[in-house]
C-alpha positions as CSV (number, residue, x, y, z in Angstrom):
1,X,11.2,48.8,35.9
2,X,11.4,51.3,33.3
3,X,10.8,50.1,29.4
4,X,11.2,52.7,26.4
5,X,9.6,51.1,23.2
6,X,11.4,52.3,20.1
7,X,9.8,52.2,16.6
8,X,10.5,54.1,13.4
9,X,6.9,56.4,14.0
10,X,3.1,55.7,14.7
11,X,2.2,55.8,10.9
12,X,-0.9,53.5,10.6
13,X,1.0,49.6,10.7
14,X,0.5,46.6,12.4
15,X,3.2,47.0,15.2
16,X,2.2,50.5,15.6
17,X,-1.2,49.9,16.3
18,X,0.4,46.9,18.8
19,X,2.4,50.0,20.5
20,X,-0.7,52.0,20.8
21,X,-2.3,49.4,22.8
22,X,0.3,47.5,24.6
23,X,1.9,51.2,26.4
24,X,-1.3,51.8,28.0
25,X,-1.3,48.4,29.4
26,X,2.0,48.3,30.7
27,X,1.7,51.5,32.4
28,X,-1.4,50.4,33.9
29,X,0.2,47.0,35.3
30,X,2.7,49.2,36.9
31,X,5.8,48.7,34.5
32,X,6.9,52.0,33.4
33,X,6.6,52.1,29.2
34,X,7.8,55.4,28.0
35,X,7.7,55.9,23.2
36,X,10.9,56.7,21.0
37,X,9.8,57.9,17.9
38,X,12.8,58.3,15.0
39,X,10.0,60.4,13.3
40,X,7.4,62.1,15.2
41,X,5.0,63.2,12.6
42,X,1.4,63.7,13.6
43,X,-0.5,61.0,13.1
44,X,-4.2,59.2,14.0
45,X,-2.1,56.9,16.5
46,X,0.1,59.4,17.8
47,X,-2.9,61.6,18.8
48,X,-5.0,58.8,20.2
49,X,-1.8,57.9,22.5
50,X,-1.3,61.1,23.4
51,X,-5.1,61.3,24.4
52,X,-4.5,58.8,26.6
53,X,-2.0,60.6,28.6
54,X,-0.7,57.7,29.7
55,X,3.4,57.4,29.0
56,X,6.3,59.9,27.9
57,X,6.2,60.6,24.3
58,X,10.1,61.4,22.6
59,X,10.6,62.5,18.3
60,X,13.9,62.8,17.6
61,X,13.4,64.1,14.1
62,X,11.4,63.6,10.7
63,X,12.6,60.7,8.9
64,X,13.6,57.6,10.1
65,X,16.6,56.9,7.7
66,X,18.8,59.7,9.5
67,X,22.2,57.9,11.0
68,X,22.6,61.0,13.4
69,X,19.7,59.2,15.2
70,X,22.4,57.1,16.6
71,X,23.4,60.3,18.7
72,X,20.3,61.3,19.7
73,X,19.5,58.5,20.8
74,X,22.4,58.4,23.7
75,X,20.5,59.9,26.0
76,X,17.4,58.1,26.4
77,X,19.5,55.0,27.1
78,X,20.4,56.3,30.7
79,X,17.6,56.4,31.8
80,X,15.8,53.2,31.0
81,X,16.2,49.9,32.3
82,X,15.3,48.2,28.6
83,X,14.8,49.6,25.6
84,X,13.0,47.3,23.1
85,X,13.1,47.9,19.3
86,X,10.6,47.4,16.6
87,X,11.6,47.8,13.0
88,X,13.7,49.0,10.6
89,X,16.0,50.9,10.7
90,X,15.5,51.3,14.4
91,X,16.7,48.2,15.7
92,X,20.3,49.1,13.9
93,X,20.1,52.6,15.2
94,X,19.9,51.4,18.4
95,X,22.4,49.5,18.5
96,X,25.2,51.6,17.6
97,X,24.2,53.9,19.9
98,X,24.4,51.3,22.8
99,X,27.8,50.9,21.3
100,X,28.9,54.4,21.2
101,X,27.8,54.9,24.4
102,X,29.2,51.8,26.3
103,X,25.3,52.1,28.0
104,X,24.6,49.2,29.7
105,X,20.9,49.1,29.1
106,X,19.2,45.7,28.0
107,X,18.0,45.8,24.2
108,X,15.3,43.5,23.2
109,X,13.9,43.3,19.4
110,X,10.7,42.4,17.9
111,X,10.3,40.9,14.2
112,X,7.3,41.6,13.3
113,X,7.0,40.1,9.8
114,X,8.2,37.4,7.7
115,X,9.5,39.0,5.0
116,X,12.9,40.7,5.5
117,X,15.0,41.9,2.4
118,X,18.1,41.9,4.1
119,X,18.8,38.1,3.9
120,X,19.1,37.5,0.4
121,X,21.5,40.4,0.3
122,X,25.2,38.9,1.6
123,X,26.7,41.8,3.0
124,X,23.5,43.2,4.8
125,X,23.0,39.4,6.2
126,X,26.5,39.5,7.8
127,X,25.5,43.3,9.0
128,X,22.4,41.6,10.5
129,X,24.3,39.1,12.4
130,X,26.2,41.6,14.2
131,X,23.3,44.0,15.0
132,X,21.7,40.6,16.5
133,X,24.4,39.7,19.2
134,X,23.9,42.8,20.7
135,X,20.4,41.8,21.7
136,X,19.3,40.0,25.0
137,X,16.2,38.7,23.5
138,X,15.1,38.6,19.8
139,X,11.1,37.7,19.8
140,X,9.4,36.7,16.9
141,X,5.9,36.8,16.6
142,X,5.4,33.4,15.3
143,X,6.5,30.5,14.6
144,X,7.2,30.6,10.8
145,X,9.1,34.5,11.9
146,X,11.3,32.0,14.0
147,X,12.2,29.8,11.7
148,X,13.0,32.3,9.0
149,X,15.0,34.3,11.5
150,X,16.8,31.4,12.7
151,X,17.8,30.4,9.3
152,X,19.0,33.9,8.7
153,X,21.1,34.5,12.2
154,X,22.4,31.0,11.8
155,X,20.8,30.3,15.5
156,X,23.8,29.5,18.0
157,X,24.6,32.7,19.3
158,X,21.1,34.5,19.4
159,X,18.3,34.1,22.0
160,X,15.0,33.4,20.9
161,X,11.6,33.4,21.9
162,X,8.1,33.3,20.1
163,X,5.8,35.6,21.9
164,X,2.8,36.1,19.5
165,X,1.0,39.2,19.5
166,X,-2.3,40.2,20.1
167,X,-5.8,42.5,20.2
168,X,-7.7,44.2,22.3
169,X,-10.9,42.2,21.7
170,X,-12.9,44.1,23.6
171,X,-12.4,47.3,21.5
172,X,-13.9,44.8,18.7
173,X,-16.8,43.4,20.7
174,X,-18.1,46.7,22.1
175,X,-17.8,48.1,18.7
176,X,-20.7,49.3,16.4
177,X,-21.5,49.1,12.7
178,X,-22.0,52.1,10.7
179,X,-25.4,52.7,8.5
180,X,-23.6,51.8,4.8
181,X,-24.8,54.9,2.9
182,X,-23.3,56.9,5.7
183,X,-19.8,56.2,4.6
184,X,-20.7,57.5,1.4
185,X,-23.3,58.0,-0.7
186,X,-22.2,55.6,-3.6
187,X,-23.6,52.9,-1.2
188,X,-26.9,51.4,0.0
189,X,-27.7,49.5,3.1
190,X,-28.7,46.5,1.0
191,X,-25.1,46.5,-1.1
192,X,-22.8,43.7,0.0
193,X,-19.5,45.6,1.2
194,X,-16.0,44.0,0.9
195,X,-13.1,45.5,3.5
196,X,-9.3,45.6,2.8
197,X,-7.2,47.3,5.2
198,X,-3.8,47.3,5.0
199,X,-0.8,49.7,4.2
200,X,-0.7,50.0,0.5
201,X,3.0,48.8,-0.1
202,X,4.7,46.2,-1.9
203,X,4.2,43.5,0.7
204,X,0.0,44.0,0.2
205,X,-1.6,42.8,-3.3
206,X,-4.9,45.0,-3.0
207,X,-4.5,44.5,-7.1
208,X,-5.5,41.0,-7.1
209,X,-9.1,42.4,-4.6
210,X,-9.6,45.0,-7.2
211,X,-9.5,42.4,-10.2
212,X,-11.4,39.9,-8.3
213,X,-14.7,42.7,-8.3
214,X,-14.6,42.9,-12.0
215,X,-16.4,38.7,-11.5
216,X,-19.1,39.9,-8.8
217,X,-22.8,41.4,-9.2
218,X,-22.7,45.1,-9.1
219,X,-24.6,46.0,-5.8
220,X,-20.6,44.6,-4.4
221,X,-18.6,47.2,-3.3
222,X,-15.5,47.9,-1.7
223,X,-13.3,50.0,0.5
224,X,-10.2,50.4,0.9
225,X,-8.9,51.2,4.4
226,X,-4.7,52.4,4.6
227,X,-2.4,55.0,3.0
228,X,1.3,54.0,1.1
229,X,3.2,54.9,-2.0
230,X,1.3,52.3,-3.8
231,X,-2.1,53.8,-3.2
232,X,-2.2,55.9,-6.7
233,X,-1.7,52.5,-8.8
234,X,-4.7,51.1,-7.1
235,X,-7.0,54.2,-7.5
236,X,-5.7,53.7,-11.3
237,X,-6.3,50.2,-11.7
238,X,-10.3,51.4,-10.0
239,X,-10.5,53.8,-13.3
240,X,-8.4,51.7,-15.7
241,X,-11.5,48.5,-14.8
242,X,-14.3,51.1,-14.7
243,X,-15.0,50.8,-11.2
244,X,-14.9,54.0,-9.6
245,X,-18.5,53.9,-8.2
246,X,-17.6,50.4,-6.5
247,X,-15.0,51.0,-5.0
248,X,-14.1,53.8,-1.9
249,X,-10.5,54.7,-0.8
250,X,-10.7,55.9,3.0
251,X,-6.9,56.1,3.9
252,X,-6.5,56.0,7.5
253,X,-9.1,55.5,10.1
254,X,-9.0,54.9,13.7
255,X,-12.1,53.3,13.8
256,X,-11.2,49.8,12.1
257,X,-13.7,48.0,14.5
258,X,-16.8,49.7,13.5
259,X,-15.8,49.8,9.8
260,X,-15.6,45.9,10.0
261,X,-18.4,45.3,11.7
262,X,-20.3,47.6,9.2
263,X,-18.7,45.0,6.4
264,X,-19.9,41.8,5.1
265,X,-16.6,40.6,4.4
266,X,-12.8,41.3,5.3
267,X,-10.4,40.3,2.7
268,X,-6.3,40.3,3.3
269,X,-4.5,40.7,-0.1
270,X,-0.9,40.1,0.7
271,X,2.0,38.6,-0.4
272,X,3.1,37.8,3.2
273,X,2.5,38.5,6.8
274,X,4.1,38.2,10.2
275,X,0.9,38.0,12.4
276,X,-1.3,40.1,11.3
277,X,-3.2,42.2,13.6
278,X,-6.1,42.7,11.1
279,X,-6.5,39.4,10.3
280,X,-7.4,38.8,14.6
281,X,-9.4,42.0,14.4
282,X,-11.4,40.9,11.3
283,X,-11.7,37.2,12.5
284,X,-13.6,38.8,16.3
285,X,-15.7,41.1,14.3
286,X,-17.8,38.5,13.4
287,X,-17.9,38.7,9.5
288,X,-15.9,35.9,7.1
289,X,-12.2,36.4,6.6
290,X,-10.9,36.3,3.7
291,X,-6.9,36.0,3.3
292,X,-4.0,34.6,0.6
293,X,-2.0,31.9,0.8
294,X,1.1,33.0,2.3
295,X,3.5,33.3,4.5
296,X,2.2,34.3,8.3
297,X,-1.4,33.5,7.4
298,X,-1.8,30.0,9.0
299,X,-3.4,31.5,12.2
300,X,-6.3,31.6,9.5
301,X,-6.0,28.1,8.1
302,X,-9.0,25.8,9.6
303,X,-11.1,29.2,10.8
304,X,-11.1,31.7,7.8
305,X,-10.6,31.2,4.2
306,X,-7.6,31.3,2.1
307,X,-6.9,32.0,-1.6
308,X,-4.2,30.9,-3.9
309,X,-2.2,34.5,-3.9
310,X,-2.9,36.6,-6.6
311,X,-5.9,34.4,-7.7
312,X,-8.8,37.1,-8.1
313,X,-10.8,34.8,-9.5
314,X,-10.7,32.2,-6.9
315,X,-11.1,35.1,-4.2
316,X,-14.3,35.9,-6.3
317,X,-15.6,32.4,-5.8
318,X,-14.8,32.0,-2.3
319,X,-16.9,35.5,-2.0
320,X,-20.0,34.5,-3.8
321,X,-20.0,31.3,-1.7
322,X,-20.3,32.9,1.4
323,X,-22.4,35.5,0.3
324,X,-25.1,32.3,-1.3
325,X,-24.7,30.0,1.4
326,X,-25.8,31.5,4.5
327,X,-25.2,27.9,6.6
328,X,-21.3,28.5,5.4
329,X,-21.3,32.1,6.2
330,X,-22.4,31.7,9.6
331,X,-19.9,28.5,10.3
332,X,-17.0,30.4,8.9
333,X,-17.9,33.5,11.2
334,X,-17.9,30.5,14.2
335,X,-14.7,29.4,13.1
336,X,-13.2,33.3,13.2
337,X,-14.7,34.4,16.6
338,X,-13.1,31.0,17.9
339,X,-9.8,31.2,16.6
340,X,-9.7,35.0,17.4
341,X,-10.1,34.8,21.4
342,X,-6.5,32.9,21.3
343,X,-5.3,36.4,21.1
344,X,-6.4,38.3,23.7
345,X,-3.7,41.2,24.2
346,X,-3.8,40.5,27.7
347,X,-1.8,37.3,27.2
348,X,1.0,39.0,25.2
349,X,1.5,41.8,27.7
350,X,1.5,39.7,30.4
351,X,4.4,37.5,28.6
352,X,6.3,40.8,28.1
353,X,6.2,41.6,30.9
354,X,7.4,37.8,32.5
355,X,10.5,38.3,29.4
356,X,11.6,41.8,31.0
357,X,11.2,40.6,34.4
358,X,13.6,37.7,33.7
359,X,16.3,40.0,31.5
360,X,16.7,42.2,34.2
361,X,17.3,39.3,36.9
């Protein structure tokens, strides 16, 4: 069985980081999992893979929003059993390539999030519906993506199925926490450090974290972990609120599991979520998470806590009360670690790999 995983690049993202640890698995559970990248610029995960050695590794240019992809793409689709999609634009390229080609390779898409500006949009919906019937298989990563998605494709003619993703935990348990003043000198070992990471786009609201220090004790202090085009109207708002020695941009890392376990607290500032990778990863780390309101976020419900979105004030409040009530703290952190080990990457591979197996009978 060969599978070639297609994605738009390995730029530091939730399905991204779910490629970089789900190829490696595959491979070493004997299904073949080769990586199509539309854009194949160096990055943190694209090294690591590489490191790894462990699958073929195609670029096919420098920017995803290139329609010639459709071409390139041709050729790959001979020699793969399955190709499965993640994102967009990908999951359109894709498709008219299959097309083109008359291939008669299996496609299979992901939908990673809930949020998907192409249905409110009437001529890109009816686009979306034909892009869909070309698929054997359209997972979504959780309920709520279903239901949206169903809603949106109008159902009858599309096959579903709600495969939720996962972590390696084990990266996350094994991991160690960094001395705080040796990620930078503005902090002290006895400072209470808040995490955010997340892509700074318009589907994260790091604002609303940034605004919710200005109502905590100064030895609080933050970092921000992630890269994005909305990245210089946070470090503005730092200055704009005087907060520049509180608060520590560290663009992308590879080594999110010590980084939280070197935190006191993970926050997710968003304005919605498909399952969010981080919010697993923060919940095993065994600090409090933190997350809004919204959309995707009810893995959290009944383990972590959640904030009315865009509330900084009541994010504030939920911060000092877990900071002054150690007996909360520590039930909160039980709560996390719990609801975490439902996600064991093991479990989503393992249902891949029982969805190919079946596509291909």
């Amino acid at each position: 069985m060969k599978i070639l995983h297609v994605i738009n690049s390995l730029e530091i993202g939730g399905a991204e980081k779910l490629l970089l640890e789900t190829i490696p698995l595959y491979n070493k559970k004997g299904i073949k999992a080769d990586l199509l990248l539309l854009n194949g610029k160096e990055t943190p995960f694209l090294i690591a893979l590489k490191a790894m050695n462990c699958c073929d590794i195609y670029s096919i240019g420098s920017r995803a929003y290139n329609p010639f992809h459709v071409f390139r793409m041709i050729p790959f689709l001979r020699k793969y059993d399955i190709a499965h999609v993640h994102l967009f634009p990908s999951q359109y390229w894709i498709v008219l390539a299959k097309i083109f080609s008359l291939s008669k390779i299996k496609l299979i898409v992901t939908e990673h999030s809930t949020t998907n500006p192409r249905i409110n949009i009437f001529f890109l919906s009816i686009i979306d519906r034909f892009i869909y019937k070309f698929y054997e298989k359209v997972v979504c990563i959780t309920d709520e993506v279903y239901e949206i998605l169903y809603q949106h494709l109008k159902g009858k003619k599309f096959k579903f199925s709600v495969i939720q993703n996962g972590v390696k935990l084990q990266n996350v348990y094994d991991a160690h926490p960094y001395a705080k003043k040796a990620i930078s000198t503005l902090f002290n070992d006895e400072d209470i450090l808040l995490v955010q990471i997340s892509s700074f786009n318009k589907h994260k609201d790091q604002q609303t974290v940034i605004k919710a220090l200005q109502y905590l004790p100064e030895n609080f202090r933050l970092i921000f972990v992630g890269d994005g085009p909305l990245k210089g109207n946070c470090e503005n708002a730092v200055q704009e609120f005087n907060l520049t020695k509180r608060v520590l941009f560290l663009g992308n890392r590879v080594d999110v599991p010590q980084l939280l376990k070197t935190a006191d607290i993970s926050i997710l500032s968003s304005n919605g979520e498909g399952l969010s990778l981080i919010a697993i990863e923060s919940m095993a780390s065994g600090i409090p998470f933190v997350a809004s309101n919204v959309r995707g976020m009810s893995i959290v419900e009944g383990a972590g806590i959640l904030f009315e979105k865009g509330n900084a004030e009541e994010l504030a409040f939920f911060i000092k009360k877990l900071i002054n009530e150690k007996d909360f703290y520590a039930r909160i952190v039980n709560s996390c670690k719990e609801r975490a080990k439902q996600f064991d990457i093991e479990f989503m591979v393992d249902k891949h790999i029982a969805l190919y197996k079946e596509i291909l009978e």
